[in-house]
VMD Tcl script that draws the C-alpha trace (Angstrom):
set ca {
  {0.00 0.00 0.00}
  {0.99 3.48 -0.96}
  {-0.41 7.03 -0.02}
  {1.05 9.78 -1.73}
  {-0.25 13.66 -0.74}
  {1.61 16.90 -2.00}
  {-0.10 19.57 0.58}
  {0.67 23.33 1.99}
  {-0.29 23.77 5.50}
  {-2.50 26.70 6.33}
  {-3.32 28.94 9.56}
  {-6.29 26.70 10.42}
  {-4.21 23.57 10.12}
  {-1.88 25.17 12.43}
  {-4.55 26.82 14.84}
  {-5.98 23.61 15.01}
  {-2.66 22.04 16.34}
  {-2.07 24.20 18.71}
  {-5.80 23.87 19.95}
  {-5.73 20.38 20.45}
  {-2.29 20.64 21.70}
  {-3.84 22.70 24.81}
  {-6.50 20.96 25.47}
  {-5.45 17.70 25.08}
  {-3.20 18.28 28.17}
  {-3.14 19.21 31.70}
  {-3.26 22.79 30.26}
  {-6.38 22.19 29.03}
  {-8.17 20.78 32.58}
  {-6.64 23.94 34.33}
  {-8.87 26.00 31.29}
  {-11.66 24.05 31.22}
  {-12.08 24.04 35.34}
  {-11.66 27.40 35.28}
  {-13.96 28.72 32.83}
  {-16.84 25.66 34.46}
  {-15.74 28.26 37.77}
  {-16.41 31.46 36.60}
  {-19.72 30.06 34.61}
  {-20.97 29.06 37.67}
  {-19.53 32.43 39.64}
  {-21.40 34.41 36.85}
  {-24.66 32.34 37.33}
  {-24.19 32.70 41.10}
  {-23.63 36.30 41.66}
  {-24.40 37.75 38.73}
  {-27.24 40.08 40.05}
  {-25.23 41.02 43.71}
  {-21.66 42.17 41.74}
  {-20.88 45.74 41.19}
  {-19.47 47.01 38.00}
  {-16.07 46.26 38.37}
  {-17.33 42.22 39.68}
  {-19.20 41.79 36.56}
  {-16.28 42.88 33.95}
  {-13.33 40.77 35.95}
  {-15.77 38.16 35.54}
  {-16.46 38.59 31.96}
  {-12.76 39.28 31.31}
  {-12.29 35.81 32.76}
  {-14.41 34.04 30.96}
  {-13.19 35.87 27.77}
  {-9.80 35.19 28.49}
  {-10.30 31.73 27.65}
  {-12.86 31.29 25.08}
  {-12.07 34.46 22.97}
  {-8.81 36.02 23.85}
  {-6.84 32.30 23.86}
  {-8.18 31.27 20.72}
  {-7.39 34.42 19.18}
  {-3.94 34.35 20.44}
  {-3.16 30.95 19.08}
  {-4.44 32.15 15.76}
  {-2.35 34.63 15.69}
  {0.25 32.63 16.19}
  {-0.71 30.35 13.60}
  {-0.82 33.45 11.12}
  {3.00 33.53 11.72}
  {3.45 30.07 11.41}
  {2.59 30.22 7.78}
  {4.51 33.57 7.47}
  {7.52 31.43 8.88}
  {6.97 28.52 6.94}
  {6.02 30.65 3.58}
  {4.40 29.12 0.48}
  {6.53 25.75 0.68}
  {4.90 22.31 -0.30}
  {5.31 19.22 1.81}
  {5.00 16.13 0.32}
  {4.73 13.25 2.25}
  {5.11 9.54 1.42}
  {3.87 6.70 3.09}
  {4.72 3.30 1.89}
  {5.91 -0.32 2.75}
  {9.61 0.87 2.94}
  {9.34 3.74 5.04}
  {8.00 7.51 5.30}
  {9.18 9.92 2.72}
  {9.06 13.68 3.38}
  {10.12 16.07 0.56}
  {10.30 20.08 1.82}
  {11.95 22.82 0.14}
  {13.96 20.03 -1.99}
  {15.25 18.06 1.14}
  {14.53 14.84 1.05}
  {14.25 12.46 4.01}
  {13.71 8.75 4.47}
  {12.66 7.30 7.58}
  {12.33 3.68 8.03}
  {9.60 1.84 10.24}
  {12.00 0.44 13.02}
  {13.14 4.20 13.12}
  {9.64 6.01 13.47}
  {8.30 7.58 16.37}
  {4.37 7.50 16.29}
  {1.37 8.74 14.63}
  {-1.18 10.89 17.18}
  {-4.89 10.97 16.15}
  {-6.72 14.16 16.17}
  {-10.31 15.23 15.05}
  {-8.78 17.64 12.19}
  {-5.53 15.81 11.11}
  {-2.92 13.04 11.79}
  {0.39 14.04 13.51}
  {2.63 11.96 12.07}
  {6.41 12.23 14.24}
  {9.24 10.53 12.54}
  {11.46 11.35 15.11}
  {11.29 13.51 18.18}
  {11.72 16.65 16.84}
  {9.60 16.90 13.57}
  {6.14 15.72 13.59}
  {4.09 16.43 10.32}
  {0.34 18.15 10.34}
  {-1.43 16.01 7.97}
  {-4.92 17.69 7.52}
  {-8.23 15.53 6.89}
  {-8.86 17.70 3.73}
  {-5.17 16.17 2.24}
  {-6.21 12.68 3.27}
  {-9.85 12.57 2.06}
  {-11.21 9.31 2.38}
  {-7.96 7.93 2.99}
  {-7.80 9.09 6.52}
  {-8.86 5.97 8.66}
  {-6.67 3.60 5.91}
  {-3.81 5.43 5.96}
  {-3.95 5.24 9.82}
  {-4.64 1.68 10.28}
  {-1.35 1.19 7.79}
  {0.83 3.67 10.60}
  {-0.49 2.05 13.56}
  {0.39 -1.21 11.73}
  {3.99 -0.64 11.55}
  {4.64 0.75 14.93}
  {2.75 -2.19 16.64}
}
mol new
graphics top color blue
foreach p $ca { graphics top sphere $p radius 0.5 }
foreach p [lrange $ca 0 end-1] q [lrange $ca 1 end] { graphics top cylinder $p $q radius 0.2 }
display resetview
């Protein structure tokens, strides 16, 4: 089997990352107690806080679900501004992995390969243990839960 996909990573692909990244740690327990905390300080005394009550609790509760979010696209944006308009092309066959960037080519073989982690948006695929690859469900298509099953195969 052989999966070929010749892709550009964009800020979404990157926000997305990031995102999960969070929130797929202890990170993202802290945030999600914390914004369950003010909800329920908000629903709780709402109607007795002044002025100045009511906006540190909005600010709080904005910190995490709009600020945070908009942070980490910002840092996205850059991301791609790093990056630039630079295809990856990835290769995934019996051999090995194959990445291709900027003219660099790289072969990793299976004994050699770190892991595969499986998000909601795209497949992190780490050849070592400092690279890993954003492969975005709109590069894989339908080959998404294939090509996955073929990855988790060789690092069994």
């Amino acid at each position: 089997m052989r999966f070929d996909y010749t892709y550009r990573n964009t800020a979404g692909d990157y926000w997305a990352y990031f995102f999960f990244n969070i929130y797929m740690r202890f990170t993202g327990l802290i945030n999600g107690m914390f914004i369950l905390s003010i909800l329920i300080l908000m629903i709780r005394r709402w109607e007795t806080s002044g002025a100045f009550g009511r906006s540190v609790m909005v600010f709080g509760l904005s910190l995490f679900l709009v600020i945070q979010p908009i942070a980490l696209w910002i840092r996205a944006l850059k991301q791609v501004e790093i990056i630039g308009d630079v295809d990856t092309r990835l290769i995934v066959g019996e051999g090995g992995l194959t990445i291709s960037v900027r003219g660099h080519n790289q072969h990793i073989n299976w004994q050699d390969y770190r892991g595969t982690v499986k998000r909601p948006t795209f497949l992190l695929l780490m050849p070592d243990e400092q690279h890993g690859y954003i492969l975005p469900n709109r590069v894989m298509g339908k080959d998404r839960e294939a090509l996955y099953t073929f990855l988790k195969e060789r690092k069994a």
